[in-house]
NUTORBA-339013 format. One record per residue (C-alpha): residue number from 1; residue in one letter; x, y, z. Coordinates in steps of 0.001 Angstrom, whole numbers, plus 500000, padded with zeros to 6 digits. Layout:
N
R   resi   resn       c1       c2       c3
R    NUM      A        X        Y        Z
...
//
This chain:
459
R   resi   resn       c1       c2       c3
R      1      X   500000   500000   500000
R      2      X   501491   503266   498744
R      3      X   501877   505990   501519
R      4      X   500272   509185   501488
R      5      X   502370   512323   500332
R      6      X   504077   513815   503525
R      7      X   505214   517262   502099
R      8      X   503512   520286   503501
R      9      X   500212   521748   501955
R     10      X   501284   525087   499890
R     11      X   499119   527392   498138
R     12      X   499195   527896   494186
R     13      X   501121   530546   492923
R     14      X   499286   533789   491684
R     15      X   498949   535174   488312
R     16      X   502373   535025   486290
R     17      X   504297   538733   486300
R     18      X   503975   540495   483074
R     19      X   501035   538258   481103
R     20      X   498939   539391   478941
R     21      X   495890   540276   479628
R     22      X   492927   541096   477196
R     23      X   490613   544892   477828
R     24      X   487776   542769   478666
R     25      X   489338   541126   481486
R     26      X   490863   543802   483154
R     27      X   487300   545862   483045
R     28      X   485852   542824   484513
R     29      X   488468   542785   487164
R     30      X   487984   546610   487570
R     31      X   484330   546793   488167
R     32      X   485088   544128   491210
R     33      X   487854   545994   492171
R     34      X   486105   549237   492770
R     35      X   483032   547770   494659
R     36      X   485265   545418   496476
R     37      X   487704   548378   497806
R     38      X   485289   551234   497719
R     39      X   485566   551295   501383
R     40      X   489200   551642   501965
R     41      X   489144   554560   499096
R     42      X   487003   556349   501358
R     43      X   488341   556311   504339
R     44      X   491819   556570   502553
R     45      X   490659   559419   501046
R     46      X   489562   561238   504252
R     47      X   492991   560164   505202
R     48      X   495266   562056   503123
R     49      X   492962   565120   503114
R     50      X   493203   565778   506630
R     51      X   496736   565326   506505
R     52      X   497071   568854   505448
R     53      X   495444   569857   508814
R     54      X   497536   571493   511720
R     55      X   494576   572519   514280
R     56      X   490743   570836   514800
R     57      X   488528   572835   512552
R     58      X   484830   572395   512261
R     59      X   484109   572224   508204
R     60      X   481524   574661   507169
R     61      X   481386   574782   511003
R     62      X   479287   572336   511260
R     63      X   481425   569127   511084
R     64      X   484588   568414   513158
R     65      X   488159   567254   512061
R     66      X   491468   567409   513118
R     67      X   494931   566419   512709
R     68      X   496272   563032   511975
R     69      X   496729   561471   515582
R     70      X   493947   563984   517273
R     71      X   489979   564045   517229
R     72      X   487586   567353   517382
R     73      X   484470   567235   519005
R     74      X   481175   568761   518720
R     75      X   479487   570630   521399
R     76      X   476130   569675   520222
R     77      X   474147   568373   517790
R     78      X   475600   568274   514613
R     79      X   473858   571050   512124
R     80      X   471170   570081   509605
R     81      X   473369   571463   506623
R     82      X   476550   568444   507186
R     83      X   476853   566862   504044
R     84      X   480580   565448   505270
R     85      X   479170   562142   506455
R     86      X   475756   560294   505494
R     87      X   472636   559616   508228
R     88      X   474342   561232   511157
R     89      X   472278   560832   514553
R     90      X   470575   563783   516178
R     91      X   470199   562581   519515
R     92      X   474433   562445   520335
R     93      X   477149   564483   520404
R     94      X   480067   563867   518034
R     95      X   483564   563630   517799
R     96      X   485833   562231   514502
R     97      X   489368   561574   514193
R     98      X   491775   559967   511550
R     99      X   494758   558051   512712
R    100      X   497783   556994   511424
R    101      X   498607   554374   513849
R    102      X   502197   553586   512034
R    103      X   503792   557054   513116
R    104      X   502787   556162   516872
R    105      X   499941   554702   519034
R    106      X   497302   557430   520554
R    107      X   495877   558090   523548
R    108      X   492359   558518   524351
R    109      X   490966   560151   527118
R    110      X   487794   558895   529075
R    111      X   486327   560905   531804
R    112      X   483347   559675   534258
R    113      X   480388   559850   532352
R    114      X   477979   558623   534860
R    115      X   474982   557081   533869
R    116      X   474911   559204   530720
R    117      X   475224   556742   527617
R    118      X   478519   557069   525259
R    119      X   480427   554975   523189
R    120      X   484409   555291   521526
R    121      X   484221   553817   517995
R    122      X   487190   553011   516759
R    123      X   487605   551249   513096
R    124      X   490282   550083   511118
R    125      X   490818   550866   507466
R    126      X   488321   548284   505914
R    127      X   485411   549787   509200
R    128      X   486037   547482   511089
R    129      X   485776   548059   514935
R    130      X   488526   546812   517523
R    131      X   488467   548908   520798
R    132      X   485472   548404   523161
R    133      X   485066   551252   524921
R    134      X   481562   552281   525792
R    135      X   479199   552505   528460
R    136      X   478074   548786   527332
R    137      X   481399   547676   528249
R    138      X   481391   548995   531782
R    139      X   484809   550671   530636
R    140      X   486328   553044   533557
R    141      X   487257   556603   533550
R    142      X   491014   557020   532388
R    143      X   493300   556612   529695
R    144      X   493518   553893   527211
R    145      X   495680   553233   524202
R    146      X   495343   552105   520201
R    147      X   498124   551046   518492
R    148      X   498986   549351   515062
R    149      X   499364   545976   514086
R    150      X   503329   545886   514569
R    151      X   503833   547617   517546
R    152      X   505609   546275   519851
R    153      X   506221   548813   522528
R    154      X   505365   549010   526334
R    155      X   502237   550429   527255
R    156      X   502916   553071   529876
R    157      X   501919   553034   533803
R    158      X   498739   555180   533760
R    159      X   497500   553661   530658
R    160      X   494023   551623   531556
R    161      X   493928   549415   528501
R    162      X   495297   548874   524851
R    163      X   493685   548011   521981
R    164      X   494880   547052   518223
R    165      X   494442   547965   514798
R    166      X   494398   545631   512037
R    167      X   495548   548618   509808
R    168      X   497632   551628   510823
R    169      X   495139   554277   509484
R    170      X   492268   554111   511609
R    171      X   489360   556357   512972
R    172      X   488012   557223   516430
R    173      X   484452   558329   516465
R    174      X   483124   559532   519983
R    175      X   479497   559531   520545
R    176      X   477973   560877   523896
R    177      X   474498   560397   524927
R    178      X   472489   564483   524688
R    179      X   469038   565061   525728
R    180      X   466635   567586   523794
R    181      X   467590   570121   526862
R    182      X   469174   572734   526445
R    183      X   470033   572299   530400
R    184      X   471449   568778   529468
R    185      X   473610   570494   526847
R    186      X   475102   573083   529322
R    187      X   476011   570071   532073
R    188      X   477642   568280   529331
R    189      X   480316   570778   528038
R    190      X   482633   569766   530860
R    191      X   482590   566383   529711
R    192      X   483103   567137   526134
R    193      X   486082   568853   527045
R    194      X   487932   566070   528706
R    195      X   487158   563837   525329
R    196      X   490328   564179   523070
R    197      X   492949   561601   521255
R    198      X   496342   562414   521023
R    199      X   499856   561067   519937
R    200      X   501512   558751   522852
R    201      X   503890   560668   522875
R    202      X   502476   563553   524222
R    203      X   501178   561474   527557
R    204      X   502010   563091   530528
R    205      X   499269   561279   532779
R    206      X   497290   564347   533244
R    207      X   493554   565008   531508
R    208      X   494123   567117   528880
R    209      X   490860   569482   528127
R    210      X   489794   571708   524887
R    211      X   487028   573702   525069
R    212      X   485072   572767   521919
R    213      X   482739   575026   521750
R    214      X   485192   577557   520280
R    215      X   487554   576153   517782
R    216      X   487741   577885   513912
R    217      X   485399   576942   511209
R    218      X   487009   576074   507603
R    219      X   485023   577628   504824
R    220      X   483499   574312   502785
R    221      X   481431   574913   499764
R    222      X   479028   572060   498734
R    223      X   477073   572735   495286
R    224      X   474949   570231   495414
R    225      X   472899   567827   498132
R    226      X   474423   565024   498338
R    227      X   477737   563314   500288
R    228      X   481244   564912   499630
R    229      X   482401   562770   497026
R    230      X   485123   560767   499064
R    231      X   485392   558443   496038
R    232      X   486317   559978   492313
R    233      X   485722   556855   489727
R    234      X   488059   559149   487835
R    235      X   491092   558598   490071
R    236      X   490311   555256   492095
R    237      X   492873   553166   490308
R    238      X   495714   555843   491119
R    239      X   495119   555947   494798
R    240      X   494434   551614   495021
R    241      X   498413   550371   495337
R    242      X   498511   552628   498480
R    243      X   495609   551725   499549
R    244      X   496525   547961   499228
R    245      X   499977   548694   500969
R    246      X   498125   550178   503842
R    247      X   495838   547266   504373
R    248      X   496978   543899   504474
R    249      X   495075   541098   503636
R    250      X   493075   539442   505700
R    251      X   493502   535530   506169
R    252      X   492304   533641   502866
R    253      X   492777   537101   500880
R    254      X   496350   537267   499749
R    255      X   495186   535812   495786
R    256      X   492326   538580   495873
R    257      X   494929   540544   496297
R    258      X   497574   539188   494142
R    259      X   494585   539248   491122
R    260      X   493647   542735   491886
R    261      X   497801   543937   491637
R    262      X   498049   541857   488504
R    263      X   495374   543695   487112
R    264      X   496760   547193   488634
R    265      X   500206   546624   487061
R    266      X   499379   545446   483306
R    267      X   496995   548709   483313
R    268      X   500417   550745   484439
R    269      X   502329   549370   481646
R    270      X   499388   549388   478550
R    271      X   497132   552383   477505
R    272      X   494455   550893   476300
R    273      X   494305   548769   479650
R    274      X   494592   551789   481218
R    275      X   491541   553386   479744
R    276      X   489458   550249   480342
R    277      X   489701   550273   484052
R    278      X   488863   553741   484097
R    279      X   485780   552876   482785
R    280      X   485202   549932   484525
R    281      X   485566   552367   487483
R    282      X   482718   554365   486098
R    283      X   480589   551485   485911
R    284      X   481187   549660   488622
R    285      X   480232   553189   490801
R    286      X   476714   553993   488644
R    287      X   475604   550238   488633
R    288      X   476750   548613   491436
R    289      X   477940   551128   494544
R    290      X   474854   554150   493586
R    291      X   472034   551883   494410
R    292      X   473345   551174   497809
R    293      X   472618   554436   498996
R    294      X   468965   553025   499085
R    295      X   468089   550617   502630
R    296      X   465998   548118   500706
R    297      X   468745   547154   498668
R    298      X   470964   545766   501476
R    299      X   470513   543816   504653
R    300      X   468390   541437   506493
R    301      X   464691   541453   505358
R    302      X   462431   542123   508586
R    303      X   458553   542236   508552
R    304      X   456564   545296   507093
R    305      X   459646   545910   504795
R    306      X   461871   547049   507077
R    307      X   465940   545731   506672
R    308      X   468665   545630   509582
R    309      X   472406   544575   509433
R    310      X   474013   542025   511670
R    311      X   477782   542147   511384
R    312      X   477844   546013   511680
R    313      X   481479   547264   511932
R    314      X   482217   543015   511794
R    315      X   482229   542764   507926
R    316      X   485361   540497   507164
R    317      X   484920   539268   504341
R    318      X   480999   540289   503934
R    319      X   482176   542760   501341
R    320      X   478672   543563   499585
R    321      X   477490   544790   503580
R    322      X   480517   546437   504017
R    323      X   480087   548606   500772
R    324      X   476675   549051   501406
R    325      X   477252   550429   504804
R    326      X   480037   552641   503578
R    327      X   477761   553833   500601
R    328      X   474357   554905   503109
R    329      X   475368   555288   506401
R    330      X   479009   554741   507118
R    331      X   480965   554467   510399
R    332      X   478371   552385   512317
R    333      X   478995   550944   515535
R    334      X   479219   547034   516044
R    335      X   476094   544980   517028
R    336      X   476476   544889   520662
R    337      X   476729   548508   520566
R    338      X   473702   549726   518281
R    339      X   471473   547571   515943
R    340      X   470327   549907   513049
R    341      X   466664   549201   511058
R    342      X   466256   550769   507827
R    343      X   462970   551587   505924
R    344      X   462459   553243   502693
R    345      X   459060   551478   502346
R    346      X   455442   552076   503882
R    347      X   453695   548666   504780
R    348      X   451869   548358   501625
R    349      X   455486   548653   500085
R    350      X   455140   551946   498518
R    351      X   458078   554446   498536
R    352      X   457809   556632   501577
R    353      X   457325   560197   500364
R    354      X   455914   563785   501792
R    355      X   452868   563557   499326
R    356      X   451495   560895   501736
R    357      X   450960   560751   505741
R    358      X   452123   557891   508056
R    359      X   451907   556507   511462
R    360      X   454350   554482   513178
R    361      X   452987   553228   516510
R    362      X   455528   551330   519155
R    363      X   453711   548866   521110
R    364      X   456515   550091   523609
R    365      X   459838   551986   523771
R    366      X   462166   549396   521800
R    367      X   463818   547152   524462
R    368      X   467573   549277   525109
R    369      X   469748   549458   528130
R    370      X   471313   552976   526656
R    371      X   468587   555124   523865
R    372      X   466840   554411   521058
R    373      X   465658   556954   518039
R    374      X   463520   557181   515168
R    375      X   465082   560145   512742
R    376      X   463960   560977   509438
R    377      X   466468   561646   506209
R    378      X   466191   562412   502696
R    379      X   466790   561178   499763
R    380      X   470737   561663   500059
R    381      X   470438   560502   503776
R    382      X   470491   563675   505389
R    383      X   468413   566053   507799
R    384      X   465627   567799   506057
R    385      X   464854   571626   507574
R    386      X   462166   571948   508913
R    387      X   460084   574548   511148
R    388      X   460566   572558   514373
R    389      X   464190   571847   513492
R    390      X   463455   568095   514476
R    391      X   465161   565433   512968
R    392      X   464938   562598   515243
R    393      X   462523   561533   518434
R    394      X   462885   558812   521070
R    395      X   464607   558658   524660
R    396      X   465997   562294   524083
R    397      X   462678   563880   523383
R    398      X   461055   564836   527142
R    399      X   457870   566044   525833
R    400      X   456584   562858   523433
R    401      X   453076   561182   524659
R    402      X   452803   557757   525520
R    403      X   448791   556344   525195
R    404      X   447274   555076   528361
R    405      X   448367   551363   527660
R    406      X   452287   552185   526589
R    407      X   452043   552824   523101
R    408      X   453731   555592   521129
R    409      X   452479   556938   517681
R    410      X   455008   558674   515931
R    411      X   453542   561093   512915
R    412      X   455408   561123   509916
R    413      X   454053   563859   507219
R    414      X   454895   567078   505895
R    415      X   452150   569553   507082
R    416      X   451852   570369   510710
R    417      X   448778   568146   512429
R    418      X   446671   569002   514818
R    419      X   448080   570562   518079
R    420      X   447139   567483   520201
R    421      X   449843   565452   517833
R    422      X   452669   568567   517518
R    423      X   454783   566581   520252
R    424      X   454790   562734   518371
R    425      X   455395   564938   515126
R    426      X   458244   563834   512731
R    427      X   458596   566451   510203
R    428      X   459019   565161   506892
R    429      X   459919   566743   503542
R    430      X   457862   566579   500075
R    431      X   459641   564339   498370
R    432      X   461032   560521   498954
R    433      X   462581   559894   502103
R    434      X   463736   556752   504723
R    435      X   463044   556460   508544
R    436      X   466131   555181   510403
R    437      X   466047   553164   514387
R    438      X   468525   553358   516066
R    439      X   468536   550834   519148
R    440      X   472073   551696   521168
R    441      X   473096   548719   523873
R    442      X   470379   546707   522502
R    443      X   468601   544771   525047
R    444      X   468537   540632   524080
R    445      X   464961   540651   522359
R    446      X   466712   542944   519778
R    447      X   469789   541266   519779
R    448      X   467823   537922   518883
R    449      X   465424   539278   516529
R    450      X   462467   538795   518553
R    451      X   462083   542585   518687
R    452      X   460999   544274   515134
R    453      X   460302   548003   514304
R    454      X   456313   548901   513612
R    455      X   455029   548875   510137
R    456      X   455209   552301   508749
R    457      X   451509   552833   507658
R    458      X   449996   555174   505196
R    459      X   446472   557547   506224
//
């Protein structure tokens, strides 16, 4: 009987250096290419552009950023007018931050928060979350530490707890807990002023504070309504070998990415190659990443239309969520931290739109241990003005009415109604538009899916 081979498993090579390849191909490649990496671009992207930054600024002064290696914060709700960053809650206070993990670890700051509901999102490149530090995680005042995937340093004395990147470019995305109070708004500020990120080596063991409420606004002209444009189809393919260098593969991905470089390099050495990935760039952004913007076209179908997403900020290798999620509402926290349902649909399955009124009743406040929120976005995903200037109602809003057994109607519809329903009112615009629950430490019946969002249902 013949023995079995004995020499170690190895994988297949990748394509050969230097074949040829035909326009076709590389096109096909392309249009995968773009979809698959659209992610990275875009937070990339938002990378090298705040590079140029020396101080936090508030864009338009309305949305914050800062400094590679530091975060700016908000001191209240962010303004109707952002168009930096799709379906932003109204019911938090902000912070962003871009890291470049490679230079040197950072240090966040965490004072006492109290009861009051927050949550530190951090993300690598691909948005992917790795630091849990959050009210859900019972995570103590102090200082804690993110570093890349190579560092091998020692984590100072006065340093609560480390976390790691897969990537060196990363994010940090603060969120703290605001009611609709202006009194809870003026107690917060000296929290907000102890939240800030900075490079490890500025750690001296001492809070740092900035007061945010008065840092320079950067003048930011938007022409149009919808998101910056983070990702040009027309450069894509210049900006993917860094991208690529910056992000390893994970385990299982080193041929995508050998396939993808094979690609990138015949297109660097042919014209006509070169011409067909731009295109395929084109196309792969109008026919495959565009209709993501829209809910129903993503996610876990739930009753009465509505969609959710399970592996929030956990994609892997789910790269048609992660694109998704990057496309409508990027930056979202991980599943034990929020669970997210979408609706662009009434319960007959009609689009939602301002020429029709709606009614969404909750049998009960969604099961949470932190908030939950209903908010209301147009058809680019943002806030639409309106004469309340409400955008969003749930645990923030004090004056909402509750029916005698529990319930909660929330109405949905352009015109004013009567005065008796002014304080369940969710102002909506004329045209199409998508509701948006937020559910933030999700209580289990949420977690399992026992716990579903009301239909939305027409007058």
């Amino acid at each position: 009987m013949q023995e079995a081979d004995q020499r170690p498993l190895t994988f297949p090579r990748g394509p050969a250096p230097g074949t040829r390849l035909t326009p076709e191909y590389v096109r096909e490649i392309g249009r995968f290419a773009y979809f698959w990496a659209w992610p990275m671009v875009n937070v990339f992207n938002r990378y090298t552009s705040f590079k140029r930054l020396w101080r936090p600024l508030l864009i338009g002064g309305i949305a914050p950023v800062a400094p590679i290696n530091h975060l700016a914060m908000l001191h209240d709700y962010i303004g109707w007018k952002q168009r930096y960053i799709t379906c932003p809650g109204h019911d938090l206070v902000y912070g962003f931050g871009i890291l470049d993990l490679g230079r040197e670890p950072v240090v966040v700051q965490v004072p006492d928060f109290g009861k009051r509901f927050w949550v530190y999102q951090a993300t690598d490149l691909r948005t992917d979350g790795f630091a849990d530090l959050g009210a859900m995680y019972r995570t103590k005042p102090g200082f804690y530490l993110l570093v890349g995937p190579d560092w091998n340093g020692k984590v100072p004395d006065g340093i609560a707890g480390s976390f790691r990147a897969s990537t060196n470019i990363a994010t940090i995305v603060p969120r703290v807990f605001q009611e609709d109070d202006p009194a809870d708004n003026a107690g917060l500020q000296p929290l907000l002023q102890q939240i800030t990120a900075y490079p490890l080596s500025e750690f001296d063991g001492t809070i740092k504070t900035k007061d945010w409420a008065h840092i320079p606004s950067f003048l930011w002209i938007k022409l149009n309504d919808d998101e910056w444009k983070w990702v040009d189809p027309a450069t894509f393919f210049d900006v993917l070998p860094e991208v690529l260098d910056a992000c390893r593969p994970l385990p299982g991905e080193e041929g995508l990415y050998a396939l993808v470089r094979s690609v990138l390099d015949a297109a660097g050495a042919e014209r006509t190659l070169r011409k067909a990935l731009k295109e395929a760039a084109g196309e792969a952004d109008e026919a495959l990443v565009k209709p993501l913007l829209q809910f129903r076209n993503f996610g876990i179908p739930l009753p009465d239309h509505w969609t959710t997403v399970i592996n929030s900020a956990e994609f892997g290798t789910d790269y048609y969520t992660r694109t998704a999620v990057a496309k409508s509402n990027t930056f979202i926290n991980r599943p034990r931290e929020t669970r997210y349902f979408y609706q662009d649909l009434d319960k007959k399955g009609a689009r939602l739109s301002g020429a029709e009124r709606y009614t969404v009743t909750f049998a009960a406040a969604p099961p949470v241990e932190g908030f939950w929120s209903i908010t209301l976005y147009n058809q680019h995903h943002f806030f639409a003005p309106n004469e309340l200037n409400r955008f969003s109602v749930g645990t923030k809003s004090n004056g909402l009415r509750f029916a005698a057994d529990g319930s909660l109607a929330i109405y949905v519809q352009t015109a004013r109604p009567s005065e008796d329903k002014v304080a369940n009112w969710l102002p909506a615009p004329p045209e199409e538009f998508s509701l948006y629950i937020r559910t933030y430490w999700p209580l289990p019946p949420i977690g399992e899916g026992s716990w579903t969002p009301p239909a939305v249902v027409p007058a």
